[in-house]
C-alpha positions in Angstrom: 0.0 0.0 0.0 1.2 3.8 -1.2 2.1 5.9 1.7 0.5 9.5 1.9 1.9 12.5 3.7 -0.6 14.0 5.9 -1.1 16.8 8.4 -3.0 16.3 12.0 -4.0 18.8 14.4 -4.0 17.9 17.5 -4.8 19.0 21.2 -3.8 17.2 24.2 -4.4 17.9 28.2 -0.9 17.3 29.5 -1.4 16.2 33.2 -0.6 12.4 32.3 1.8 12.8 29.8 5.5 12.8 30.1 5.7 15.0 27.4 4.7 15.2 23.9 7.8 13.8 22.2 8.1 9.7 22.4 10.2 8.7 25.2 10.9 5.3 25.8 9.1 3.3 29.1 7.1 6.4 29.3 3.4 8.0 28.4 4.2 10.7 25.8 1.6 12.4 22.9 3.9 11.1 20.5 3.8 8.0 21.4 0.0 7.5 21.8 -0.5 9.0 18.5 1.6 6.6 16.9 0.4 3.4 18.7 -3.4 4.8 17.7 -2.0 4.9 13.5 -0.4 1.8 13.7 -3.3 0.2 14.8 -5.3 1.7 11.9 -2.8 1.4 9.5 -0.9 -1.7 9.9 2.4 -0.1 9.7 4.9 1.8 12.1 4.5 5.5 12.0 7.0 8.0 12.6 5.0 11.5 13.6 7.1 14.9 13.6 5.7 17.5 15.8 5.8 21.1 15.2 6.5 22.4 19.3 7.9 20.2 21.9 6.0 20.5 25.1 7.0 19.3 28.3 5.5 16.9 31.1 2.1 18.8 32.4 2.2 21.3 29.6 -1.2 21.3 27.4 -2.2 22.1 23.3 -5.0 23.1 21.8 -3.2 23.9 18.7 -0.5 21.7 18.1 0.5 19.7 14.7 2.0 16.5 13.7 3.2 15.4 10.0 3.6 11.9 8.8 4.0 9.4 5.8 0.8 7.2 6.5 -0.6 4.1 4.8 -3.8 5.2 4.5 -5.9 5.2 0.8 -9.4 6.7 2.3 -10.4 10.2 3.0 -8.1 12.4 5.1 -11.6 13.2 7.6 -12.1 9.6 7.6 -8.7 9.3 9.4 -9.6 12.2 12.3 -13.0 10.1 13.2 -10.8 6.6 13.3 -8.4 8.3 15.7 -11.0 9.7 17.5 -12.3 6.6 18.6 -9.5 4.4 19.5 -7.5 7.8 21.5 -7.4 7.9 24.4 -10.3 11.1 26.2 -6.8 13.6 26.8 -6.0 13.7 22.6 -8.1 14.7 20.5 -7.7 14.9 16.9 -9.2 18.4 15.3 -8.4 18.0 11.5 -6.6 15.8 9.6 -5.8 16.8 6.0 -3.0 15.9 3.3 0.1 17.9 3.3 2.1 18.9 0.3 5.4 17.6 -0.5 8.2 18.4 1.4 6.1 19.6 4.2 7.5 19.2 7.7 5.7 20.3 11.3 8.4 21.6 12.7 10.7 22.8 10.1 7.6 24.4 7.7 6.2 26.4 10.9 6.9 30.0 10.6 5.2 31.4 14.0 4.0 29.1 17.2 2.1 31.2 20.2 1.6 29.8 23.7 -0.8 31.3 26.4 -0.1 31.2 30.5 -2.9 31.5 32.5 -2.6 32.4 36.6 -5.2 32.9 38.6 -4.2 35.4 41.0 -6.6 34.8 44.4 -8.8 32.7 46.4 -8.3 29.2 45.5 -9.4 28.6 41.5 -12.8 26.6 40.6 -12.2 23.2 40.8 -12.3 22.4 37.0 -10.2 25.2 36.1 -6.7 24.1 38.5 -5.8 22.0 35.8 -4.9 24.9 33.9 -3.7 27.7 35.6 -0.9 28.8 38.2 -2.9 29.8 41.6 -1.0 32.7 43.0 -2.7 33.7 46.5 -1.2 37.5 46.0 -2.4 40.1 43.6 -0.6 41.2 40.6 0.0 44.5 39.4 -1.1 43.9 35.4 -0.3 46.9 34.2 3.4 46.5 35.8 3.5 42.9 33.7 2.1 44.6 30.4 4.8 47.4 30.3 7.5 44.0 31.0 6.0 42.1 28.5 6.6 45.0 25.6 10.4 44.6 26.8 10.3 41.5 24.9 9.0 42.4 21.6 11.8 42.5 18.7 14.6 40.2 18.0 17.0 39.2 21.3 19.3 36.6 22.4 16.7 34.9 25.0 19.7 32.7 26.8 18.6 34.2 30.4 15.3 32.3 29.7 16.7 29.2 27.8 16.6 25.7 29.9 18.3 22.2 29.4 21.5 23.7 30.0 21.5 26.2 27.3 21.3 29.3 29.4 24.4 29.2 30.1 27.1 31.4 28.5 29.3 30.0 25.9 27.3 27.1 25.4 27.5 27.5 21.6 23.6 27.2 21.1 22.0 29.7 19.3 19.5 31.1 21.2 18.4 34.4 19.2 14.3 34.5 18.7 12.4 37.4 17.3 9.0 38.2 19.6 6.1 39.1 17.6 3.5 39.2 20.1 3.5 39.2 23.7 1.0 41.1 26.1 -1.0 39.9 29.2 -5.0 40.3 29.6 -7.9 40.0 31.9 -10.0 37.0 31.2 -13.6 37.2 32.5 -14.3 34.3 34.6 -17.9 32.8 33.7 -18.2 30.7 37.4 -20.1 32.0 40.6 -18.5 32.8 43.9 -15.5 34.3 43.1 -13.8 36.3 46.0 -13.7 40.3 45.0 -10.2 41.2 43.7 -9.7 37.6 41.9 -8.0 38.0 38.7 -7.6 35.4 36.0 -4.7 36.5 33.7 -3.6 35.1 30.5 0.0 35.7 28.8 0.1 35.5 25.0 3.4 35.4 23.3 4.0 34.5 19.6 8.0 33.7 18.1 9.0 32.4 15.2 10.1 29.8 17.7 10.8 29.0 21.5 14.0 27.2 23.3 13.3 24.8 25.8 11.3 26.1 28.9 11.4 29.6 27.3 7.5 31.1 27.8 7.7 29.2 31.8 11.0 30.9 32.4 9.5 34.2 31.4 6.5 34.1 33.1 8.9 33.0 36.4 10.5 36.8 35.6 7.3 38.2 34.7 5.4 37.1 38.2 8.5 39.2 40.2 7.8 41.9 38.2 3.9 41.8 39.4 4.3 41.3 43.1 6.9 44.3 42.9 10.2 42.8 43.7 11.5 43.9 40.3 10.7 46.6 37.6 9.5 46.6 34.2 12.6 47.3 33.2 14.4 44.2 34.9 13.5 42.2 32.1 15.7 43.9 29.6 18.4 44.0 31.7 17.9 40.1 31.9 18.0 39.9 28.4 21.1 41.8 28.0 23.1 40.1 30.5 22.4 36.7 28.5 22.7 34.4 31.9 19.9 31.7 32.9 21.3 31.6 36.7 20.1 35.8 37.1 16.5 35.1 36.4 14.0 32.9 39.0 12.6 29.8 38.8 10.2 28.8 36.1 6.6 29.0 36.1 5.1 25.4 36.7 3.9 23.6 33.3 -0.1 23.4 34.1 -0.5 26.9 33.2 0.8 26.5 29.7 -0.8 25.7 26.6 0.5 25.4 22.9 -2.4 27.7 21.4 -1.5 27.8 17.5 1.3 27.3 15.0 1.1 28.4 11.5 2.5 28.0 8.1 3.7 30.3 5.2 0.4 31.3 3.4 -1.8 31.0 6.5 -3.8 33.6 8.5 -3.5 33.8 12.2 -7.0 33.9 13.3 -8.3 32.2 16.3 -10.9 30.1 14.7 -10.8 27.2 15.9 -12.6 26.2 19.3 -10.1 25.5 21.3 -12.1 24.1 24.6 -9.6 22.5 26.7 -8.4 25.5 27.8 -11.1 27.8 27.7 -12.5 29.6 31.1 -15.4 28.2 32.6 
């Protein structure tokens, strides 16, 4: 049987994954994807994803590409894998892919979101998904920080797995083309006054490892005022993972979107694993 290169898109809630990319002996998005096409196809799949994400981190928007022995219709595909996945994947679209298309290497711009929920403790159905910070932020303090970022930068004081360290070698230049925090209205009852549930969106061209967790970490000091606005360039030019704090932790992030050359970047698609309730 002819083998067909196709496009998924995927979402995933990370809390029982090791991460997205197959690891051996261990639960990964990768790996239940492939188990899921080999069943259906007969044959061993290798998937290429366009954004690593890392154990307890979540997509709504992510994308995998693949040779796949499969002669029926692309849709028919996303309604097999829909019933043999297991309930955290879900399979949004599934459509052929041109030649010489790639996940990763074709994306041109990927955007993640943090949500914290700055407060009383967070609905139960929402703690999943967000950061619960007991002490109040000061947004507009985090929305001047976050315009710091915007531009092309060397982002090694927010580069993990070893490569914010100087003289590693890595490059670790990425141009920001979106980055600003927001207000999200919270659609639950009994909320304590003065509970805030805020959401950081920031789009790249791409990300190093831990890079959007690493600047939230820096962004959250900025907000309780132990740093300034202006902190966060000075973080950037000293080029030094060991200056900035710890990261965020991975619940509150979520792959949102990635995008290829000739596509739009609207929000179309409902993306309801990490919507508000």
């Amino acid at each position: 049987m002819d083998v067909r290169l196709f496009r998924l898109e995927i979402g995933y809630d990370g809390t029982n994954f090791a991460g997205s990319q197959r690891q051996p002996g261990r639960r990964t998005v990768q790996g239940v994807l492939e188990e899921a096409l080999h069943g259906l196809t007969g044959r061993t799949v290798a998937l290429v994803l366009a954004g690593r994400t890392d154990r307890g981190v979540h997509a709504v928007g992510q994308v995998a590409s693949g040779e796949l022995a499969w002669q029926r219709a692309p849709d028919d595909l996303a309604r097999a894998l829909n019933a043999v996945l297991p309930d955290d994947v879900v399979v949004y679209r599934v459509r052929l892919a041109p030649v010489g298309f790639h996940a990763r290497r074709s994306a041109r711009y990927r955007e993640y979101r943090y949500r914290i929920w700055a407060g009383q403790a967070p609905p139960l159905l929402l703690r999943r998904y967000v950061w619960h910070l007991c002490q109040a932020l000061d947004i507009e303090a985090m929305v001047a920080a976050a315009q710091v970022l915007l531009g092309t930068h060397d982002f090694r004081s927010f580069a993990g797995k070893g490569l914010g360290l100087p003289g590693t070698g890595r490059r670790t230049v990425r141009t920001i083309s979106h980055a600003r925090w927001q207000v999200l209205e919270v659609a639950v009852d009994r909320v304590e006054p003065g509970t805030r549930l805020l959401e950081f969106q920031i789009g790249a061209d791409a990300f190093l490892p831990h890079m959007v967790r690493n600047i939230v970490g820096a962004m959250v000091a900025v907000g309780t005022g132990q740093r300034s606005p202006g902190w966060i360039g000075e973080l950037l030019a000293a080029g030094d993972r060991r200056l900035a704090p710890s990261p965020a932790p991975p619940h509150g992030l979520v792959l949102w979107r990635v995008a290829y050359p000739g596509e739009e970047l609207g929000d179309e698609r409902g993306r309801e694993l990490h919507a508000p309730l």
